[in-house]
Biopython code that builds the backbone (N, CA, C, O; Angstrom):
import numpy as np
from Bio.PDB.StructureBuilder import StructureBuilder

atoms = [
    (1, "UNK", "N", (6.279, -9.995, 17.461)),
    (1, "UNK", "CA", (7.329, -10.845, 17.978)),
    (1, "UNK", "C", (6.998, -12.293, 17.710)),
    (1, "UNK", "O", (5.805, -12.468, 17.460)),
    (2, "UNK", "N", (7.824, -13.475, 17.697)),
    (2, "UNK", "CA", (7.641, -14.560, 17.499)),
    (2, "UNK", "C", (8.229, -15.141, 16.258)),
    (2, "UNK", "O", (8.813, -14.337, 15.532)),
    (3, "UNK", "N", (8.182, -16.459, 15.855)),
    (3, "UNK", "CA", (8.951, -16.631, 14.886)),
    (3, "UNK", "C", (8.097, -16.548, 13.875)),
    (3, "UNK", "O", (8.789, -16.835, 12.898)),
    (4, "UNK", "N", (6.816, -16.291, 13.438)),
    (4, "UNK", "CA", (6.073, -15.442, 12.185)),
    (4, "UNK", "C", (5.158, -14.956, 12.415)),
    (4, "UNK", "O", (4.206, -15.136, 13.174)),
    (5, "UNK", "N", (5.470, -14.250, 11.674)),
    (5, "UNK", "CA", (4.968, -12.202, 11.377)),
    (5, "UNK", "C", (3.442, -12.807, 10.852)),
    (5, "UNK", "O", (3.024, -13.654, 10.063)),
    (6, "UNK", "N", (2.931, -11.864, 11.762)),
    (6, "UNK", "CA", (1.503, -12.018, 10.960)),
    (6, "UNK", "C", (0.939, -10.845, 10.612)),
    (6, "UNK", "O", (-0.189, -11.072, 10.175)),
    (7, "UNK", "N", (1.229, -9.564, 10.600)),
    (7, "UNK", "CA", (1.254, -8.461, 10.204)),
    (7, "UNK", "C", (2.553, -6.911, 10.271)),
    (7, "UNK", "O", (3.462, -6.854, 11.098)),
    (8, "UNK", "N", (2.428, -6.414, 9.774)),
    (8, "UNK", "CA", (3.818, -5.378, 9.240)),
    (8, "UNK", "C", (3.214, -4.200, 9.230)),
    (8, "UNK", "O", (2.561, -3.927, 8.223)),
    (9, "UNK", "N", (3.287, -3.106, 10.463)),
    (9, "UNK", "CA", (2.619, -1.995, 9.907)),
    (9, "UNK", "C", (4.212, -0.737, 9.586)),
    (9, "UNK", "O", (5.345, -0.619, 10.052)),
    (10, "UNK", "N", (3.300, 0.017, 8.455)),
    (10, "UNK", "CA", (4.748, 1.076, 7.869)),
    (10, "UNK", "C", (3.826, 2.584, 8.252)),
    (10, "UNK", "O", (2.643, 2.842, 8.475)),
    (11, "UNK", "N", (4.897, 3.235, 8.191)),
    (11, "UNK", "CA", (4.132, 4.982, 7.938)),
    (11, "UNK", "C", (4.994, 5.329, 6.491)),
    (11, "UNK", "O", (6.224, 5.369, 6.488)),
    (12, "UNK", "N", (4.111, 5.589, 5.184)),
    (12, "UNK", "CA", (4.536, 6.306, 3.981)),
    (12, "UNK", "C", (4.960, 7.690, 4.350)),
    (12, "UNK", "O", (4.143, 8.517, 4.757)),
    (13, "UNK", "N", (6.340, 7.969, 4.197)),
    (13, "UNK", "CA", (5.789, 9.636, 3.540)),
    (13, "UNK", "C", (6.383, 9.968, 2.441)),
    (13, "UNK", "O", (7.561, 9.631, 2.314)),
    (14, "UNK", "N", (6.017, 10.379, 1.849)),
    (14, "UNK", "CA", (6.596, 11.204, 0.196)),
    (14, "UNK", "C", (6.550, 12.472, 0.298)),
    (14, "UNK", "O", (5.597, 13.213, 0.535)),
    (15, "UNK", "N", (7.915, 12.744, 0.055)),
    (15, "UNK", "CA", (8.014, 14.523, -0.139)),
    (15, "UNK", "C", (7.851, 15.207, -1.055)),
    (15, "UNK", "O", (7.512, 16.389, -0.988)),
    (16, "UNK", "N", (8.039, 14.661, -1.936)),
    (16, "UNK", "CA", (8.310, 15.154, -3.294)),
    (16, "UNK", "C", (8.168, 14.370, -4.437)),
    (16, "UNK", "O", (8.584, 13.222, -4.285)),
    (17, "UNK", "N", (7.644, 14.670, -5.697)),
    (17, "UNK", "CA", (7.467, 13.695, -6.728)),
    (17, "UNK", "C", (8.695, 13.331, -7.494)),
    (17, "UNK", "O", (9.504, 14.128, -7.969)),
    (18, "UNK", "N", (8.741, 11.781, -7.567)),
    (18, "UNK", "CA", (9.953, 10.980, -7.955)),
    (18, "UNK", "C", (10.004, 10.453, -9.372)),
    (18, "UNK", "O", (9.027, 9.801, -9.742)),
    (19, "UNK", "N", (11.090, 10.658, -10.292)),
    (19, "UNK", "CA", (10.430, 10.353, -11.737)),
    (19, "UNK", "C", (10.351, 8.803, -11.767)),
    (19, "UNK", "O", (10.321, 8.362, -12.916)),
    (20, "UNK", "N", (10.299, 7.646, -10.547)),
    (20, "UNK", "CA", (10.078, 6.708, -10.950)),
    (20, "UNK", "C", (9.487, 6.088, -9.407)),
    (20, "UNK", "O", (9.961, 6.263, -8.284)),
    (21, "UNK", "N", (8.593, 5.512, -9.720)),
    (21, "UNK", "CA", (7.325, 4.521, -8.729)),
    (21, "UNK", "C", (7.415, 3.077, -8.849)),
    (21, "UNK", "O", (7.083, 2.366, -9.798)),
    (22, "UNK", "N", (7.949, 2.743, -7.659)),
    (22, "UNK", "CA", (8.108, 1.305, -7.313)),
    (22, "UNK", "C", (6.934, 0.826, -7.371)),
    (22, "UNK", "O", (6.015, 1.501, -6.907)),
    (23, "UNK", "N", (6.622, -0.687, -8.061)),
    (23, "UNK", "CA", (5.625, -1.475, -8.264)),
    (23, "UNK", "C", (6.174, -2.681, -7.127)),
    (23, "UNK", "O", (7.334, -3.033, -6.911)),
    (24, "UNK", "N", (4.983, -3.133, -6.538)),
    (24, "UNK", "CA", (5.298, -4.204, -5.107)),
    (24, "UNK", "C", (4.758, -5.387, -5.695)),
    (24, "UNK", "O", (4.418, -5.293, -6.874)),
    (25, "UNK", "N", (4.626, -6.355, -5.181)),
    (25, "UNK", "CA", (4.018, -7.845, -5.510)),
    (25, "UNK", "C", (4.744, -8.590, -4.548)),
    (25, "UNK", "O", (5.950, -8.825, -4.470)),
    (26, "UNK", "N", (3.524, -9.007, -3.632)),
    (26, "UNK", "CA", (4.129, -10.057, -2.275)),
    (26, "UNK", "C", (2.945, -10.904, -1.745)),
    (26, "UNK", "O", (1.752, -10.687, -1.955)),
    (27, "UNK", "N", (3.482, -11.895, -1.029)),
    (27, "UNK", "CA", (2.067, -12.653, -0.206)),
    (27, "UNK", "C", (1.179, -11.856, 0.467)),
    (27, "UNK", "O", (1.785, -11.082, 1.208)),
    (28, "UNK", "N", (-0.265, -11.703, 0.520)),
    (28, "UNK", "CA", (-0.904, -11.594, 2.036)),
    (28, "UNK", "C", (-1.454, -10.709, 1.032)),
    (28, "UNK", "O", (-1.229, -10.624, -0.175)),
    (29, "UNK", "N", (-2.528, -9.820, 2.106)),
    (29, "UNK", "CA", (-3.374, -8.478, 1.843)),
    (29, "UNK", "C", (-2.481, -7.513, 2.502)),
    (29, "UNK", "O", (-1.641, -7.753, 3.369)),
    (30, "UNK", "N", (-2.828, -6.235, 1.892)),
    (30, "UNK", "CA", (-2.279, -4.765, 2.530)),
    (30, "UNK", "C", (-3.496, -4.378, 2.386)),
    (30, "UNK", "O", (-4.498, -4.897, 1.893)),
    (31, "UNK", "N", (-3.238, -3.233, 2.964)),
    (31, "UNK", "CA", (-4.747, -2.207, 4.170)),
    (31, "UNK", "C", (-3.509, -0.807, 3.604)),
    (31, "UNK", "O", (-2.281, -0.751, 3.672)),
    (32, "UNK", "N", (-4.483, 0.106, 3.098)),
    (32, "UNK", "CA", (-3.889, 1.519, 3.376)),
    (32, "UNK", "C", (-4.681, 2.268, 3.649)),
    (32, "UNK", "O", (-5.775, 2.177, 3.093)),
    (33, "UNK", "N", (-4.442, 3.287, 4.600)),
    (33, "UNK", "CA", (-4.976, 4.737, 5.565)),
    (33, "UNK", "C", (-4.565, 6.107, 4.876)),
    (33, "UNK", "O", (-3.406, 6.312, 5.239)),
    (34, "UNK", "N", (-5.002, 7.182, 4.012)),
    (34, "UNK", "CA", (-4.651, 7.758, 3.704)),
    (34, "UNK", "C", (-4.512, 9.229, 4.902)),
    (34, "UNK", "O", (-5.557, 9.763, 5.273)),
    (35, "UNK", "N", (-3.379, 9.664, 5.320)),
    (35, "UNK", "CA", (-3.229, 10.863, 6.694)),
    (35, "UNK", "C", (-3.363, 11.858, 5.547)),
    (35, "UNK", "O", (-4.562, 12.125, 5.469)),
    (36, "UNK", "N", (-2.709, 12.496, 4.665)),
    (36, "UNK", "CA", (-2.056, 13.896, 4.373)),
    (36, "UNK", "C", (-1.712, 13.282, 2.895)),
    (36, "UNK", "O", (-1.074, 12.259, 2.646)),
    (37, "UNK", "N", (-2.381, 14.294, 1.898)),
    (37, "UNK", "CA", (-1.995, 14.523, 0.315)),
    (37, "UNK", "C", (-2.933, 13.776, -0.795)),
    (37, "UNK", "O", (-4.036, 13.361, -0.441)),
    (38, "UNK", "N", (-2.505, 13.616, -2.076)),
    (38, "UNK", "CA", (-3.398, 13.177, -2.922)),
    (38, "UNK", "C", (-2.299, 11.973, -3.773)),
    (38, "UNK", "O", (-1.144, 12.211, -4.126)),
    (39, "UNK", "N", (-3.088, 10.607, -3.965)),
    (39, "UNK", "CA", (-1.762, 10.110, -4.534)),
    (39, "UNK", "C", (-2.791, 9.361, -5.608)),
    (39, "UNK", "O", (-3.770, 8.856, -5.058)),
    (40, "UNK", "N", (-2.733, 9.235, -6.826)),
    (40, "UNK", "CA", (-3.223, 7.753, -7.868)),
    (40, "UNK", "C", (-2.515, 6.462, -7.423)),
    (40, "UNK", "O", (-1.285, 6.421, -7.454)),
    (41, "UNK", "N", (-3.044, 5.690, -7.121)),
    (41, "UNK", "CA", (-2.727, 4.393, -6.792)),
    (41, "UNK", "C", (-3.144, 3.447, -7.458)),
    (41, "UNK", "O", (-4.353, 3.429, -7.688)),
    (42, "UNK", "N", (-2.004, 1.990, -8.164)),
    (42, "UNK", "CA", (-2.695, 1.345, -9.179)),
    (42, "UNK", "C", (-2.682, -0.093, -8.430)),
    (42, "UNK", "O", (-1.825, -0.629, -7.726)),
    (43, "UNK", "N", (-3.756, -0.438, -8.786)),
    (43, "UNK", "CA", (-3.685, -2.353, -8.168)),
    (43, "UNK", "C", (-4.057, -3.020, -9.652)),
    (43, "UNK", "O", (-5.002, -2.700, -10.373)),
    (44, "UNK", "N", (-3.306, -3.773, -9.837)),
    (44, "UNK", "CA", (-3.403, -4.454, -11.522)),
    (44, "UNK", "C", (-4.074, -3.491, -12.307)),
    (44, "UNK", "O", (-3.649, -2.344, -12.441)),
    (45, "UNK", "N", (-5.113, -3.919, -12.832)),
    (45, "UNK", "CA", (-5.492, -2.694, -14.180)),
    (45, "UNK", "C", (-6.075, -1.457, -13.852)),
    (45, "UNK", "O", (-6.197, -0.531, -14.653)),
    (46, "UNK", "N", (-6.650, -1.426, -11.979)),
    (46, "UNK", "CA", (-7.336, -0.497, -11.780)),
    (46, "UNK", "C", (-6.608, 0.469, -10.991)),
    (46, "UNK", "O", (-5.676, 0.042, -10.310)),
    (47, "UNK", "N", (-6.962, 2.062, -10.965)),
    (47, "UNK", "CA", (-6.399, 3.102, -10.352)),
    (47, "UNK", "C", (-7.226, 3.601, -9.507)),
    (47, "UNK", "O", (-8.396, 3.749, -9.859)),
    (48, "UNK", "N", (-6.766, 4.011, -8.072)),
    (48, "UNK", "CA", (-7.871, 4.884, -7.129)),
    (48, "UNK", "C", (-7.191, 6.329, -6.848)),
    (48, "UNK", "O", (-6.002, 6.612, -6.999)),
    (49, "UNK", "N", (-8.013, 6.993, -6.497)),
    (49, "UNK", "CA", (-7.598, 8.598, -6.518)),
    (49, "UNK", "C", (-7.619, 8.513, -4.723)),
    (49, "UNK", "O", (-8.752, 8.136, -4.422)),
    (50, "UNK", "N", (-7.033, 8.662, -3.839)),
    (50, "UNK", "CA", (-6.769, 8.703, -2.430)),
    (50, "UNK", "C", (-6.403, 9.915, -1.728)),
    (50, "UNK", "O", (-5.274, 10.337, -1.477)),
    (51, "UNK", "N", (-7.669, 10.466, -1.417)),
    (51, "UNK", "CA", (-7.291, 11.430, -0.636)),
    (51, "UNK", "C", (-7.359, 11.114, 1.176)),
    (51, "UNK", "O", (-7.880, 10.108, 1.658)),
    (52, "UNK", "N", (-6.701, 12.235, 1.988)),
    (52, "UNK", "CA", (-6.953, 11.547, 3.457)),
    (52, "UNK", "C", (-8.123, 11.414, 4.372)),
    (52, "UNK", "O", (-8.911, 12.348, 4.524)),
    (53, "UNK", "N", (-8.222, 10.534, 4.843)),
    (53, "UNK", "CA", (-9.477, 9.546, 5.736)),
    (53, "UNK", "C", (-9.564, 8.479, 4.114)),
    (53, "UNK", "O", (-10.454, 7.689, 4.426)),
    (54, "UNK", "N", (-9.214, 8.171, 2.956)),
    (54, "UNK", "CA", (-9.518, 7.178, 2.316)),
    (54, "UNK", "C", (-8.877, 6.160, 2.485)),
    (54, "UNK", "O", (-7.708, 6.360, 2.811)),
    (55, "UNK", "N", (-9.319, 4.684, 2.349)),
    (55, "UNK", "CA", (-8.987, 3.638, 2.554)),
    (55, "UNK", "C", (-8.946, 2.627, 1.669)),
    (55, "UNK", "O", (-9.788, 2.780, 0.783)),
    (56, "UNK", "N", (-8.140, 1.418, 1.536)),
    (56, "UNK", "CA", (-7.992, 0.745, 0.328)),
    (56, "UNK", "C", (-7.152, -0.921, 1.133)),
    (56, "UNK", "O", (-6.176, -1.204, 1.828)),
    (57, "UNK", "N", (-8.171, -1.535, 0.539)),
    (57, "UNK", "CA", (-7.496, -2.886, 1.282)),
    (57, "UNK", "C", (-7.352, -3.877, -0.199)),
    (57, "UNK", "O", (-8.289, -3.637, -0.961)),
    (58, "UNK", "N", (-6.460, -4.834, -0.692)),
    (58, "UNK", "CA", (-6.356, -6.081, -1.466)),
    (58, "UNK", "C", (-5.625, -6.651, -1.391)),
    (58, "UNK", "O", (-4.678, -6.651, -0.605)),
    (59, "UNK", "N", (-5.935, -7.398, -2.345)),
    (59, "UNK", "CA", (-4.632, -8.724, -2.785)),
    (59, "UNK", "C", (-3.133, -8.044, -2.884)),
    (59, "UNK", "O", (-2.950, -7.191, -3.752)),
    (60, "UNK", "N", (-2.088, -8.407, -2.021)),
    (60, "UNK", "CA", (-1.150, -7.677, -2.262)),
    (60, "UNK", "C", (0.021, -8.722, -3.511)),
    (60, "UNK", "O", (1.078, -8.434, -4.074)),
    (61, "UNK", "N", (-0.719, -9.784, -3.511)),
    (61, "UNK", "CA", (-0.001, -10.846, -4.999)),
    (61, "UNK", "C", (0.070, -9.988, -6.528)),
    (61, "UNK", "O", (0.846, -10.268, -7.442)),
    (62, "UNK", "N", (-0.925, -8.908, -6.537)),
    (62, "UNK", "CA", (-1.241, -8.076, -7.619)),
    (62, "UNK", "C", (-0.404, -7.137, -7.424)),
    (62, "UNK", "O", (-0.179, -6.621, -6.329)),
    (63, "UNK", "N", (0.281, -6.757, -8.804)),
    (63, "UNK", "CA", (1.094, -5.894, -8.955)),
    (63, "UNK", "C", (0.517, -4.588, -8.728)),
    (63, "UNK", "O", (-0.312, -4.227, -9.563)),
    (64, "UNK", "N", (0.906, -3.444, -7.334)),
    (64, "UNK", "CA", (0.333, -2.790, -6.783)),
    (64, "UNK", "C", (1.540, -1.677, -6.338)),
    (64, "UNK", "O", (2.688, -1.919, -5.965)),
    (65, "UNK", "N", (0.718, -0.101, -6.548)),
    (65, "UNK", "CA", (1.787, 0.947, -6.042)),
    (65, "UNK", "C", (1.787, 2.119, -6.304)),
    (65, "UNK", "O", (0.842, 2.076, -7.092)),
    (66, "UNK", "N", (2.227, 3.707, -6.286)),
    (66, "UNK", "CA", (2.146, 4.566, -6.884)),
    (66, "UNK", "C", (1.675, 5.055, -7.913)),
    (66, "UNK", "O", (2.320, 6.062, -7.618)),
    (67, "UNK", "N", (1.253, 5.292, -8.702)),
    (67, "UNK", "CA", (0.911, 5.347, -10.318)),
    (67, "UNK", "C", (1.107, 7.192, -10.372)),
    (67, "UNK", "O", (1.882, 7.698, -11.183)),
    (68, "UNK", "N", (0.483, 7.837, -9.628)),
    (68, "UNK", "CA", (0.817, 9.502, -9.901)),
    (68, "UNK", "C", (0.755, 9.858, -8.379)),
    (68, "UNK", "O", (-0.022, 9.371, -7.557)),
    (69, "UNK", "N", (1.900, 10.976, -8.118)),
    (69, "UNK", "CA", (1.503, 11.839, -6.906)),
    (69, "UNK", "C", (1.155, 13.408, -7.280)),
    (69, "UNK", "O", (1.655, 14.368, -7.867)),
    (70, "UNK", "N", (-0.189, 12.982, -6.456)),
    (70, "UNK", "CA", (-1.021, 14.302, -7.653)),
    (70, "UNK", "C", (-0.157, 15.559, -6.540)),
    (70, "UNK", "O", (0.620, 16.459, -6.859)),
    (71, "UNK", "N", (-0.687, 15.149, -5.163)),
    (71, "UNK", "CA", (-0.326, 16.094, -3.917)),
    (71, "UNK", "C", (0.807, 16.159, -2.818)),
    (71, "UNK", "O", (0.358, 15.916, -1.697)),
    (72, "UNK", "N", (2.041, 16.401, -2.849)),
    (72, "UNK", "CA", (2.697, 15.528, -2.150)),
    (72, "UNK", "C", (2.852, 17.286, -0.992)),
    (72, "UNK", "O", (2.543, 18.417, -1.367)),
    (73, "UNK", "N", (3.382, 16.902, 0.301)),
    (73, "UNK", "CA", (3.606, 15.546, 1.109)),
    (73, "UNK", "C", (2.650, 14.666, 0.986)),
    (73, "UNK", "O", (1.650, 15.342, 0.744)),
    (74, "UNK", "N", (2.379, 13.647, 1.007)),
    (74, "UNK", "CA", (1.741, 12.634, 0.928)),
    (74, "UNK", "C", (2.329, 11.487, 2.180)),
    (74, "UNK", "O", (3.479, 11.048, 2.163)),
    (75, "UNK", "N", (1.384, 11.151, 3.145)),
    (75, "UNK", "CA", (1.635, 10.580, 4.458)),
    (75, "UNK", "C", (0.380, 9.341, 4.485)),
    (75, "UNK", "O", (-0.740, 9.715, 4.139)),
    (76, "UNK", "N", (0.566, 7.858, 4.898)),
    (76, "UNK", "CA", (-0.192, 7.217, 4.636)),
    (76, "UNK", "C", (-0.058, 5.972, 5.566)),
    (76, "UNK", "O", (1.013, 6.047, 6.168)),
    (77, "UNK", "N", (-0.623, 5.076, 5.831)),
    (77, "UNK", "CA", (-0.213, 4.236, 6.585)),
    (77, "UNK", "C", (-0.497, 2.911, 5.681)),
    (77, "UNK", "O", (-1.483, 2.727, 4.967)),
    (78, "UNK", "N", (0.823, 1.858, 5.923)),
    (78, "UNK", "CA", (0.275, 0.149, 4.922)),
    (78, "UNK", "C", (0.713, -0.475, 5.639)),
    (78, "UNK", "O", (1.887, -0.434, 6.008)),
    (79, "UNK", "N", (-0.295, -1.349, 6.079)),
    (79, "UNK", "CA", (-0.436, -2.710, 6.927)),
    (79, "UNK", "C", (-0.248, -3.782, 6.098)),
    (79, "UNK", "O", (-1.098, -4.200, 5.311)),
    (80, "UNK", "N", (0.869, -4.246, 6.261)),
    (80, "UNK", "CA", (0.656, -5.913, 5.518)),
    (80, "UNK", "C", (0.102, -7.108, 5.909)),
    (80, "UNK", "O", (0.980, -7.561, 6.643)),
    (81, "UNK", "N", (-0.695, -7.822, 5.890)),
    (81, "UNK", "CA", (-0.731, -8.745, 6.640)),
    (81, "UNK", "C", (-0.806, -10.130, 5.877)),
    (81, "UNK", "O", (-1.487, -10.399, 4.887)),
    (82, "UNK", "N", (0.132, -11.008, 6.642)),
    (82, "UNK", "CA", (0.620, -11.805, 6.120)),
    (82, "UNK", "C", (-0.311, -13.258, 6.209)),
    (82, "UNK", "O", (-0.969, -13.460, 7.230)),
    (83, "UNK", "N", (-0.324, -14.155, 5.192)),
    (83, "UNK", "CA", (-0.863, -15.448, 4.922)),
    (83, "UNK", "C", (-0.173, -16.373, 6.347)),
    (83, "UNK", "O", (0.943, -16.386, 6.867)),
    (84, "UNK", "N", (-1.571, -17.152, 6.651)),
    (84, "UNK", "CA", (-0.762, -17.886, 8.054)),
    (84, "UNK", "C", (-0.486, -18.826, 7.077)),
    (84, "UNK", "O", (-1.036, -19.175, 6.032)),
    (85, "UNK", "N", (0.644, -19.189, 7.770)),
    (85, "UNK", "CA", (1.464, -20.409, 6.907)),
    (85, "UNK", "C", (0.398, -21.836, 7.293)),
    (85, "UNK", "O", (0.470, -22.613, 6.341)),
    (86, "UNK", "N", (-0.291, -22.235, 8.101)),
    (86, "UNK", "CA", (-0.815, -23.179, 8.270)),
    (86, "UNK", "C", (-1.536, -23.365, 6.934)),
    (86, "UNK", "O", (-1.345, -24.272, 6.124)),
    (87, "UNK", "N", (-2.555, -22.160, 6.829)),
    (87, "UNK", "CA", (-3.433, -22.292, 5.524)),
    (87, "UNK", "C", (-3.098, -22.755, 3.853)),
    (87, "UNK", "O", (-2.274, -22.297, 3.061)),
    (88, "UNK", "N", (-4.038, -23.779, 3.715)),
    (88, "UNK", "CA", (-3.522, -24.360, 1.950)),
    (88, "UNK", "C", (-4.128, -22.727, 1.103)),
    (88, "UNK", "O", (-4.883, -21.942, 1.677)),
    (89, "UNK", "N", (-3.838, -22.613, 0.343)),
    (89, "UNK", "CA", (-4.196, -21.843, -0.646)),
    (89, "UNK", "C", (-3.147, -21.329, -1.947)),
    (89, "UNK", "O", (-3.582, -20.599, -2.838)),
]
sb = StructureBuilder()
sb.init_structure("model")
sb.init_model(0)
sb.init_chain("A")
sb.init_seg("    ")
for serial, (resi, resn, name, xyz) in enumerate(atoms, 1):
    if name == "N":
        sb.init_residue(resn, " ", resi, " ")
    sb.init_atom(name, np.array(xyz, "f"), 0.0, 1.0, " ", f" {name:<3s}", serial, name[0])
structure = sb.get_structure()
């Protein structure tokens, strides 16, 4: 609450494999929790294999997102958290 967000939490789920994977690019870091399935995940040039209890935090400015769903359902949690506006950077 308040007039800025300083973090955004989501619950993923994927049911089924989609012939096309949204690529994200936004301010701040994201945090992901892997619950349920197997997914390839790409952050700029690199890919992680995510199974559940795995975790993955970066730059969310980097073009970042799906790359293969090896296992679906696939259930996950992404925290955004956002740049305080006070800060230069």
């Amino acid at each position: 609450q308040g007039p800025t967000k300083v973090f955004e939490p989501f619950l993923i789920t994927i049911d089924h494999e989609s012939e096309t994977f949204p690529i994200f690019e936004h301010p701040g870091t994201e945090f992901i929790y892997m619950l349920e399935g197997e997914i390839e995940y790409r952050h700029g040039q690199n890919t992680y294999v995510l199974t559940p209890g795995d975790a993955l935090t970066f730059r969310a400015d980097i073009p970042h997102g799906p790359e293969k769903l090896t296992q679906c359902p696939i259930r996950f949690l992404s925290v955004l958290m956002y740049p305080n506006p006070g800060d230069a950077g």
